[in-house]
C-alpha positions as a Markdown table, in Angstrom:
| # | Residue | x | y | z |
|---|---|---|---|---|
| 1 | Unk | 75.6 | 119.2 | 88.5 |
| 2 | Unk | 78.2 | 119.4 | 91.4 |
| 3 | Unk | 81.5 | 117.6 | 91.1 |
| 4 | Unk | 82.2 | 115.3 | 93.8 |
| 5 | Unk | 84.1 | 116.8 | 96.7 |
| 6 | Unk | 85.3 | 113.9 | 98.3 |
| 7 | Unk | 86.8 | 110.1 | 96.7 |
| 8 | Unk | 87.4 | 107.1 | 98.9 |
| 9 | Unk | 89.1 | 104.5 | 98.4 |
| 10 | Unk | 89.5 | 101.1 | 99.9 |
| 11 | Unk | 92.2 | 99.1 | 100.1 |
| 12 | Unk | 94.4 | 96.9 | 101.6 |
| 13 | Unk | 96.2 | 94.2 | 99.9 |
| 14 | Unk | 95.3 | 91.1 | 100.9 |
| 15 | Unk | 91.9 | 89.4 | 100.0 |
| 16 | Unk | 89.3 | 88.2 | 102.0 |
| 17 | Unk | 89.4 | 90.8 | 104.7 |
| 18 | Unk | 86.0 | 92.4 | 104.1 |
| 19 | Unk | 87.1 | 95.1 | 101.8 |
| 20 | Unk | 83.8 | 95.4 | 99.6 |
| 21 | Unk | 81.5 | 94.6 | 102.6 |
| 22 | Unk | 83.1 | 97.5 | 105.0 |
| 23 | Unk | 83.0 | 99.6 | 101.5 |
| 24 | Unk | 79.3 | 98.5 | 100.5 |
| 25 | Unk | 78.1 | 99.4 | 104.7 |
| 26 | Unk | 80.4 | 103.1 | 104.7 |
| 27 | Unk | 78.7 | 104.2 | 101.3 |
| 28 | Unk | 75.7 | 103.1 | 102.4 |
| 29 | Unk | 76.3 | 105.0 | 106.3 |
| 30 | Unk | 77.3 | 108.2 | 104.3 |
| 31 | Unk | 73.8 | 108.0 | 102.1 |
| 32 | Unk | 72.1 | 107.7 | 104.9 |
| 33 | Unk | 73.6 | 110.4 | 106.5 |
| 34 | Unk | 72.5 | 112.9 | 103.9 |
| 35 | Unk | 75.4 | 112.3 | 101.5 |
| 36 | Unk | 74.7 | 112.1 | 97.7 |
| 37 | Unk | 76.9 | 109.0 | 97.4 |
| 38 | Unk | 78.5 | 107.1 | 94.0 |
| 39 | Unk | 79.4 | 103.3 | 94.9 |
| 40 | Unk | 82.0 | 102.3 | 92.6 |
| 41 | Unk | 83.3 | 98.6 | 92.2 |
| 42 | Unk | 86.9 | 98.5 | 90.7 |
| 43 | Unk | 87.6 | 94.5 | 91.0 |
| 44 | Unk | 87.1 | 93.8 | 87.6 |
| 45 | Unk | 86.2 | 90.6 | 86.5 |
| 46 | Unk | 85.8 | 89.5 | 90.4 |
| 47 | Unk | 83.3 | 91.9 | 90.9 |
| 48 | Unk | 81.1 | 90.8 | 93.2 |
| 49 | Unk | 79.8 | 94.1 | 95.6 |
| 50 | Unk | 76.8 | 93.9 | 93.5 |
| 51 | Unk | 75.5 | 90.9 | 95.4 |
| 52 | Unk | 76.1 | 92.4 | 98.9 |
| 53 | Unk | 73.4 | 95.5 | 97.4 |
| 54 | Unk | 70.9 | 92.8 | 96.5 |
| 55 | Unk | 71.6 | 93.9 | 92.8 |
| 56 | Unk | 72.2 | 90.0 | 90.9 |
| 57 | Unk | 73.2 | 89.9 | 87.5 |
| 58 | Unk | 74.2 | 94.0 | 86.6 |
| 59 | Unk | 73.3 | 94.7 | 82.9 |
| 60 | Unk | 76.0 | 97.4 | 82.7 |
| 61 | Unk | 79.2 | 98.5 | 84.4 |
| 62 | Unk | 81.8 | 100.7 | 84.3 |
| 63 | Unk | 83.6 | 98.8 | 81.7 |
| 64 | Unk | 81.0 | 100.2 | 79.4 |
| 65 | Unk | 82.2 | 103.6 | 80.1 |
| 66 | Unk | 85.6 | 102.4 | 78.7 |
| 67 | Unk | 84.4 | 100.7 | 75.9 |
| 68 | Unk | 82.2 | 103.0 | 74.5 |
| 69 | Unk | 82.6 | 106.4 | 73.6 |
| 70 | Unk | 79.2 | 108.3 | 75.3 |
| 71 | Unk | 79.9 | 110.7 | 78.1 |
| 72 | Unk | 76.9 | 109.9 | 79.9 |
| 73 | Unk | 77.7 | 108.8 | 83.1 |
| 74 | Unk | 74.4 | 108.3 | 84.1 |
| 75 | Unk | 73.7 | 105.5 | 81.7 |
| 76 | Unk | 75.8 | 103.2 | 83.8 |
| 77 | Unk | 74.2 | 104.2 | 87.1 |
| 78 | Unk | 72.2 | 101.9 | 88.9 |
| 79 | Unk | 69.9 | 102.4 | 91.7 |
| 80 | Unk | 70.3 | 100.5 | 94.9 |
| 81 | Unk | 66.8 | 101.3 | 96.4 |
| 82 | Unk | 68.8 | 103.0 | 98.8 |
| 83 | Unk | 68.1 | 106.7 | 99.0 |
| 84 | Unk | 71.0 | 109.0 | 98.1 |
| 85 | Unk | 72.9 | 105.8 | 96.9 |
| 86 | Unk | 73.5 | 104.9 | 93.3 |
| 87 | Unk | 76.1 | 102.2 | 92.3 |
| 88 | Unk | 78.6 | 101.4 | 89.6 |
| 89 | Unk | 78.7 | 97.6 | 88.8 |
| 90 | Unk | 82.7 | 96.6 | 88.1 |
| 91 | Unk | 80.9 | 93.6 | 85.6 |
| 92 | Unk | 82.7 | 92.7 | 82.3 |
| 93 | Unk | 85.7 | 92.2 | 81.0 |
| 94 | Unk | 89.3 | 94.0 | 82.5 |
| 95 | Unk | 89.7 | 96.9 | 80.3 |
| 96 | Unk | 92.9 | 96.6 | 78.9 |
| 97 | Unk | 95.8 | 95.5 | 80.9 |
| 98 | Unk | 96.7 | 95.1 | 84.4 |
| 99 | Unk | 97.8 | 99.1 | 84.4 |
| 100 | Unk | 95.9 | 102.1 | 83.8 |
| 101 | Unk | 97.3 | 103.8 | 80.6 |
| 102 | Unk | 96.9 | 107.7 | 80.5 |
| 103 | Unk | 93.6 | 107.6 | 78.4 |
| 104 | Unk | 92.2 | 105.1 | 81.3 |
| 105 | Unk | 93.4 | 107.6 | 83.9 |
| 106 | Unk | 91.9 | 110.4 | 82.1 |
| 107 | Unk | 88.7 | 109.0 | 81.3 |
| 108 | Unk | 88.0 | 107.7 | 85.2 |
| 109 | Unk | 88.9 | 111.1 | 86.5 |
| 110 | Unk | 86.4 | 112.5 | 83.6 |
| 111 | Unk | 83.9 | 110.2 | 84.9 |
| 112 | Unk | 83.9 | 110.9 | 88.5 |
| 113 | Unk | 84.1 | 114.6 | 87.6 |
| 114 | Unk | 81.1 | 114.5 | 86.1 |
| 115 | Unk | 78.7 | 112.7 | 88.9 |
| 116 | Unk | 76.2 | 114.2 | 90.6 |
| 117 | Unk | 77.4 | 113.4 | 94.2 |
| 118 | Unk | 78.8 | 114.5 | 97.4 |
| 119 | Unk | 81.0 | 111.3 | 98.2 |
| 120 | Unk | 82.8 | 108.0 | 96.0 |
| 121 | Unk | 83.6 | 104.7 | 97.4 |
| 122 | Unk | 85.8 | 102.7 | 95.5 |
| 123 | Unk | 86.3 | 99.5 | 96.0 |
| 124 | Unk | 89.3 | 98.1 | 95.2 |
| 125 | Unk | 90.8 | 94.4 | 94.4 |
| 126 | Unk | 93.5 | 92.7 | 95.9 |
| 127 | Unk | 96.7 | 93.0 | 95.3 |
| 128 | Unk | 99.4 | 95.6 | 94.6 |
| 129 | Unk | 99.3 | 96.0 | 91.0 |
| 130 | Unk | 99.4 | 99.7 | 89.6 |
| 131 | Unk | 96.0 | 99.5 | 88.6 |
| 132 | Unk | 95.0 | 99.1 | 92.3 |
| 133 | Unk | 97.1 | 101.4 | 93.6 |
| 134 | Unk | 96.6 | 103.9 | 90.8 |
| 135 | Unk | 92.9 | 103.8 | 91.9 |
| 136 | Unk | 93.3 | 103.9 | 95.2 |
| 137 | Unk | 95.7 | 107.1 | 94.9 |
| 138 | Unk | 92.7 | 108.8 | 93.0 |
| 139 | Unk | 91.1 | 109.3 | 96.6 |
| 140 | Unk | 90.9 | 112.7 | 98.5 |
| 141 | Unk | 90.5 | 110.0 | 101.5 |
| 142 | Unk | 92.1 | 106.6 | 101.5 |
| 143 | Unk | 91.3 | 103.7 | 103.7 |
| 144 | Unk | 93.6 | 100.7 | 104.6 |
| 145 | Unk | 91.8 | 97.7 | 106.0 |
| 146 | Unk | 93.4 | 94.9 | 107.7 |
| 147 | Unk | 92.2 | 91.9 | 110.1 |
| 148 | Unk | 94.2 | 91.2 | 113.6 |
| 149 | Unk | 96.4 | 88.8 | 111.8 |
| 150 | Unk | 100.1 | 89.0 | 111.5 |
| 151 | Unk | 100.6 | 88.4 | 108.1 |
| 152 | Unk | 97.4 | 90.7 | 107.2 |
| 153 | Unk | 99.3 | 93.6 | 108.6 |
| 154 | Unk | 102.2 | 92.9 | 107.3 |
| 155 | Unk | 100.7 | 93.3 | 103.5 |
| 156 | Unk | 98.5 | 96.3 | 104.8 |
| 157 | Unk | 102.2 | 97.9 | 105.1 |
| 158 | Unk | 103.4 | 96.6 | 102.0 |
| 159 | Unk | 100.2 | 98.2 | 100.5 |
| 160 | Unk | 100.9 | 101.6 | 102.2 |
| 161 | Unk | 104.7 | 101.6 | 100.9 |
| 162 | Unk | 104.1 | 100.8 | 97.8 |
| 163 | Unk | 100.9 | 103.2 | 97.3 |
| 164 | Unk | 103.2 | 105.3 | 98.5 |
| 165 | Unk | 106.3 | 104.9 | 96.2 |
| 166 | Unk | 104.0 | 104.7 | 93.5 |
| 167 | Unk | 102.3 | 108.3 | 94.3 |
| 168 | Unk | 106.3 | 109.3 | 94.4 |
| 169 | Unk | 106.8 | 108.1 | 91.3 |
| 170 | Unk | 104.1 | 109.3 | 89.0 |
| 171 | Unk | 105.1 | 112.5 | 90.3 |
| 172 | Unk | 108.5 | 112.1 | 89.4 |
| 173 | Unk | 107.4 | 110.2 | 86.0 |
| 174 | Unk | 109.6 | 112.5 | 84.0 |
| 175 | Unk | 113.0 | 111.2 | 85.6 |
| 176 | Unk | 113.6 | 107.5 | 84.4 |
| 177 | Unk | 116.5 | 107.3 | 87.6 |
| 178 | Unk | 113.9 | 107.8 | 89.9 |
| 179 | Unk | 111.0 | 105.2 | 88.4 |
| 180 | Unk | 114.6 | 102.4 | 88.6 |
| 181 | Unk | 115.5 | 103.5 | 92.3 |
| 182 | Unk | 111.8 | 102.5 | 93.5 |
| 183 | Unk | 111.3 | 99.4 | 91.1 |
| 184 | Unk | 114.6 | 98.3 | 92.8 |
| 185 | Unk | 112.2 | 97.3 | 95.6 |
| 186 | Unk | 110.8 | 94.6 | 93.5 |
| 187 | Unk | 114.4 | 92.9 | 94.0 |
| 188 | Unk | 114.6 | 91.1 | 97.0 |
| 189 | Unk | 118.4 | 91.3 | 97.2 |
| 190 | Unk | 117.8 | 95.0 | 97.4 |
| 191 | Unk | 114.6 | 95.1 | 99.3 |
| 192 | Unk | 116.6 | 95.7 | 103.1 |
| 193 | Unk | 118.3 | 98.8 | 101.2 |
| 194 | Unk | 115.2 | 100.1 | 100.1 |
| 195 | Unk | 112.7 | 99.3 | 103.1 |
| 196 | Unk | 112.3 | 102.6 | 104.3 |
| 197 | Unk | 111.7 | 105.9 | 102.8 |
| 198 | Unk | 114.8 | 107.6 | 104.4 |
| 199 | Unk | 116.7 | 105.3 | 101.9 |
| 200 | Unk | 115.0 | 106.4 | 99.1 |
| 201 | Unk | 115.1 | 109.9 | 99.8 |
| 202 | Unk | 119.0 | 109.3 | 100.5 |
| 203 | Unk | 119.5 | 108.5 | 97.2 |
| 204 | Unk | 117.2 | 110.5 | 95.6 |
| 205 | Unk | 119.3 | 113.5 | 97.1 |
| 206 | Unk | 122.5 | 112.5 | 96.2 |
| 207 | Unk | 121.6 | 112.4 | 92.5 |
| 208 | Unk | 118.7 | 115.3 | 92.4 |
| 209 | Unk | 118.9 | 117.4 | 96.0 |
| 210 | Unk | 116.1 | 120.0 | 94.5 |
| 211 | Unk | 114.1 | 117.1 | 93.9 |
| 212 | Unk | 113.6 | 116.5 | 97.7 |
| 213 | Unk | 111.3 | 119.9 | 98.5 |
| 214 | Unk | 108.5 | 117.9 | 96.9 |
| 215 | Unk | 109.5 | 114.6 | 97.5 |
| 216 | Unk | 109.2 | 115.9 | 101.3 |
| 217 | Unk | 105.6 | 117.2 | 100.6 |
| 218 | Unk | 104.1 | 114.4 | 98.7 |
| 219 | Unk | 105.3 | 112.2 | 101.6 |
| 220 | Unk | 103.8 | 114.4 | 104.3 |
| 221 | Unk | 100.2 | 114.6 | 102.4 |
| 222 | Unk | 100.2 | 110.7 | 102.2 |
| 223 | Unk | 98.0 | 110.3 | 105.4 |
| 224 | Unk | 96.2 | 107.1 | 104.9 |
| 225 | Unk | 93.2 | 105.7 | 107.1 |
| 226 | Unk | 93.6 | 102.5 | 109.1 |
| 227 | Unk | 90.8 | 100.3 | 109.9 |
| 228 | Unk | 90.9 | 97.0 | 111.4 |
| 229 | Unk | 88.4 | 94.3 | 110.6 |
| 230 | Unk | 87.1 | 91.0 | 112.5 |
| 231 | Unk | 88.1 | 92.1 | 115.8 |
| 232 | Unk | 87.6 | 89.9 | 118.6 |
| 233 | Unk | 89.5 | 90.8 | 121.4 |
| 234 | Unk | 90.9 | 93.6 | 123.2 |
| 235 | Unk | 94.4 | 92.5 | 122.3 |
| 236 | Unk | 93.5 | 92.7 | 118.6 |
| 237 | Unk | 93.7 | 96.4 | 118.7 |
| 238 | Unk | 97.3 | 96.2 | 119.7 |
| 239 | Unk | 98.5 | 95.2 | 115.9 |
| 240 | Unk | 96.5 | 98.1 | 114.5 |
| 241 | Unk | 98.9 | 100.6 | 117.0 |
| 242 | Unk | 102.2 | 98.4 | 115.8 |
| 243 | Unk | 101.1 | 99.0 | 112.2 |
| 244 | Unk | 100.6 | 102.8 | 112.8 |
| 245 | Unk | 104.6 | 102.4 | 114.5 |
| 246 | Unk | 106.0 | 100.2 | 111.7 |
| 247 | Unk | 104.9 | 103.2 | 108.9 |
| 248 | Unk | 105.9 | 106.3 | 110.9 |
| 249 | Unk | 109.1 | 104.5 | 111.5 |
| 250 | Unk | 110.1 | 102.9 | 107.6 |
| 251 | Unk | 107.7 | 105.0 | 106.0 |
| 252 | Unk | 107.0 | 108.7 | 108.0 |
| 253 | Unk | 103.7 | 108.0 | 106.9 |
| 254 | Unk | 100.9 | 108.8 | 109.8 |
| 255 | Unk | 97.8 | 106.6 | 109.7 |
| 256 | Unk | 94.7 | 108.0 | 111.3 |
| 257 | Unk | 93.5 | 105.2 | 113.3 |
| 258 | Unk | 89.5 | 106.0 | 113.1 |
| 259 | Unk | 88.5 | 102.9 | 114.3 |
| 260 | Unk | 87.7 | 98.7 | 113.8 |
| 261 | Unk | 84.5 | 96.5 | 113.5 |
| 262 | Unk | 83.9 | 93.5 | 115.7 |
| 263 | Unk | 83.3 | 89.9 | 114.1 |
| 264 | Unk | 79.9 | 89.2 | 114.2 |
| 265 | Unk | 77.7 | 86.7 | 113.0 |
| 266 | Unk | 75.2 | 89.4 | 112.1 |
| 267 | Unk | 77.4 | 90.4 | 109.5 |
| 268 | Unk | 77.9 | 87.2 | 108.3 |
| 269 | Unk | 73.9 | 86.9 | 108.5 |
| 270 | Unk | 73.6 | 90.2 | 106.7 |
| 271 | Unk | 76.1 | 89.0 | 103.6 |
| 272 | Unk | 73.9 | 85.5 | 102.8 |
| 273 | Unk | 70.7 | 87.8 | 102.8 |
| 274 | Unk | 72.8 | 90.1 | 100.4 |
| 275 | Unk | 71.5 | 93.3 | 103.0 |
| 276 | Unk | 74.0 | 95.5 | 104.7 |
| 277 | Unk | 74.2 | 95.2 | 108.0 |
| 278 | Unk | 74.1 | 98.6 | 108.4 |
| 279 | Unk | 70.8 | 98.5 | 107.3 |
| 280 | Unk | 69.6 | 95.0 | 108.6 |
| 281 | Unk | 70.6 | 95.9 | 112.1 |
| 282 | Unk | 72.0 | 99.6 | 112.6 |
| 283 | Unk | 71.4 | 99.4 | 116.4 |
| 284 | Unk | 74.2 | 95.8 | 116.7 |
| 285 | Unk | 77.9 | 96.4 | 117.6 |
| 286 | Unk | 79.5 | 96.4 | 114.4 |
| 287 | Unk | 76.9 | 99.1 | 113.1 |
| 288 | Unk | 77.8 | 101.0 | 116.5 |
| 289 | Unk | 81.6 | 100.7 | 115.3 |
| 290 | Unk | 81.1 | 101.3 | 112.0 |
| 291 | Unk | 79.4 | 104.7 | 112.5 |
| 292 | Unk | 82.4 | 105.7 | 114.5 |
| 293 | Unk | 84.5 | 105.2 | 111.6 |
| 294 | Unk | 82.0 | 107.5 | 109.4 |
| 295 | Unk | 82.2 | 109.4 | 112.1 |
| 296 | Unk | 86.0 | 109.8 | 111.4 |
| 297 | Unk | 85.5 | 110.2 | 107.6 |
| 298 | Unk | 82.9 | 113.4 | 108.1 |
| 299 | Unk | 84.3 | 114.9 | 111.4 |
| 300 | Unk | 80.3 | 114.4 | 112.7 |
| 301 | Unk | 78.5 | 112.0 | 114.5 |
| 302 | Unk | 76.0 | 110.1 | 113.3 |
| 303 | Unk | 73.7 | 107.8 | 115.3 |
| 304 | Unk | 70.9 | 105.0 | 113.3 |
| 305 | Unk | 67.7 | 104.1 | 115.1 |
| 306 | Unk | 65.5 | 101.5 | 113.1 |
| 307 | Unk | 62.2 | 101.4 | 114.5 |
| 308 | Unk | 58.9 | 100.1 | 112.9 |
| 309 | Unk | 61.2 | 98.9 | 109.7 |
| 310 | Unk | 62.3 | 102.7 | 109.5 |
| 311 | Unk | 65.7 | 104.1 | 109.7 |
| 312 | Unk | 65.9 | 107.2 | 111.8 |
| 313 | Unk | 69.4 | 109.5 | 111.6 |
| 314 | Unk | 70.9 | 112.1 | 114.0 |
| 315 | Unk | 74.2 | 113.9 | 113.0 |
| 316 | Unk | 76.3 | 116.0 | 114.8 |
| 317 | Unk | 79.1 | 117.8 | 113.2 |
| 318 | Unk | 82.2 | 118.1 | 115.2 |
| 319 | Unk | 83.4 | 121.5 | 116.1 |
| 320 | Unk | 87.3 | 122.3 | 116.0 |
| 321 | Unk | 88.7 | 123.2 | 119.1 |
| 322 | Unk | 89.3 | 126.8 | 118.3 |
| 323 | Unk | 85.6 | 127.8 | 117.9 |
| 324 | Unk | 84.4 | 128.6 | 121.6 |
| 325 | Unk | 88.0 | 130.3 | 122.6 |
């Protein structure tokens, strides 16, 4: 059994913006593809990525894994009819409380360790509460999703900071200053002091300047994904660039922009028959755009033909520049 190499996660804050049906379509892109791929749904209690599989009415979930003390990871594993695709159902009750403990932590990493895959999705629920960002800091690659809506972006960059200070400070966990200076943001009378990582970092080096080396790295390996959703317009595109300026610039954070999905009425079409679209129609623009964004994911290219009710699949993997020289 081979580890997983490679944990996605999707987020973004805000419902409503398509989270589990751009997370259901990748997985299902990535499977096709060649990937040996896990689909995990972390929205308990609202879980509802199940549906947009065709799967009604999951007899097991993850919560079971919590729950009960087997090690089998398989016994929660359910097939989507999808080859190379198996799914974990988020169904049942929250386990626990709003936050991850340490035994949660340890038992999720434990479980992912321990599938037979190449690539996780996770698909996470709204909000910013640290058991959302806790997953979604789990990821080797993490994916921010937004719609071309001002107050969408807005809490796509509230979702980056504060994935962000909360990466900071389970690093720095063992200094209680540290875990007061980023709940401070929390306060909206100190919010304007805190906006911006430079802040943070100014005070973090005026009580514990060794502290900053790391501080400095974590920061730098925080390289998010940005994709934007629902786009209808040229002019759409232009929020995704002034969210990729707004977290270099109060964040240092660099977003890899790998791409957007247009709105579509085949999507819409493709939820209501609980099919991906991907699969319903992998030849229609927003199956065009979303293999661009796989594309980005796997450094390949990857092109779906359905013909005759079969899916055909080319992939091309991309070459740095430096081989040829």
């Amino acid at each position: 059994m081979t580890a997983p190499s490679n944990i996605i996660t999707i987020g973004g804050g805000k419902g409503g913006i398509g989270k589990s049906v751009m997370c259901t379509n990748l997985a299902v892109g990535m499977a096709l593809s060649g990937h040996k791929v896990v689909l995990m749904d972390t929205d308990y209690g609202a879980s509802n990525l199940h549906a947009l599989l065709g799967i009604g009415n999951p007899k097991r979930g993850f919560v079971d894994f919590f729950n009960h003390d087997s090690d089998d990871v398989n016994s929660i594993l359910l097939d989507t009819g999808i080859e190379n695709l198996k799914f974990v159902s988020g169904a049942g009750d929250n386990p626990g409380s709003a936050n991850l403990d340490a035994n949660h932590k340890e038992k999720i990493q434990s479980f992912i360790s321990k599938l037979n895959a190449d690539t996780v999705f996770i698909d996470l629920g709204p909000g910013t509460n640290f058991n959302v960002l806790d997953y979604y800091n789990i990821g080797t690659q993490g994916v921010v999703l937004t719609v071309p809506e001002m107050p969408s972006v807005l809490n796509a960059f509230s979702f980056i900071k504060a994935a962000l200070f909360r990466k900071l400070d389970q690093e720095f966990i063992e200094y209680p200053f540290f875990s007061e200076l980023v709940n401070v943001v929390q306060n909206s009378e100190e919010a304007n002091q805190m906006y911006s990582i430079d802040k943070l970092k100014e005070r973090v080096d005026a009580r514990e300047p060794y502290m900053i080396p790391r501080f400095e790295e974590i920061v730098a390996s925080f390289r998010p994904n940005l994709v934007m959703n629902r786009v209808r317009r040229q002019q759409d595109l232009i929020l995704g660039q002034n969210l990729k300026k707004l977290a270099k610039k109060y964040l240092d954070v660099d977003l890899d922009y790998l791409g957007y999905v247009i709105e579509s009425e085949r999507v819409r079409d493709s939820v209501n028959d609980m099919i991906p679209f991907l699969i319903k129609d992998p030849q229609s623009k927003p199956s065009e755009n979303l293999q661009k964004v796989i594309g980005g994911l796997t450094n390949s290219d990857i092109h779906l033909i359905k013909k005759d009710g079969t899916i055909f699949v080319s992939k091309q993997v991309r070459l740095s520049s430096s081989w040829g020289k």
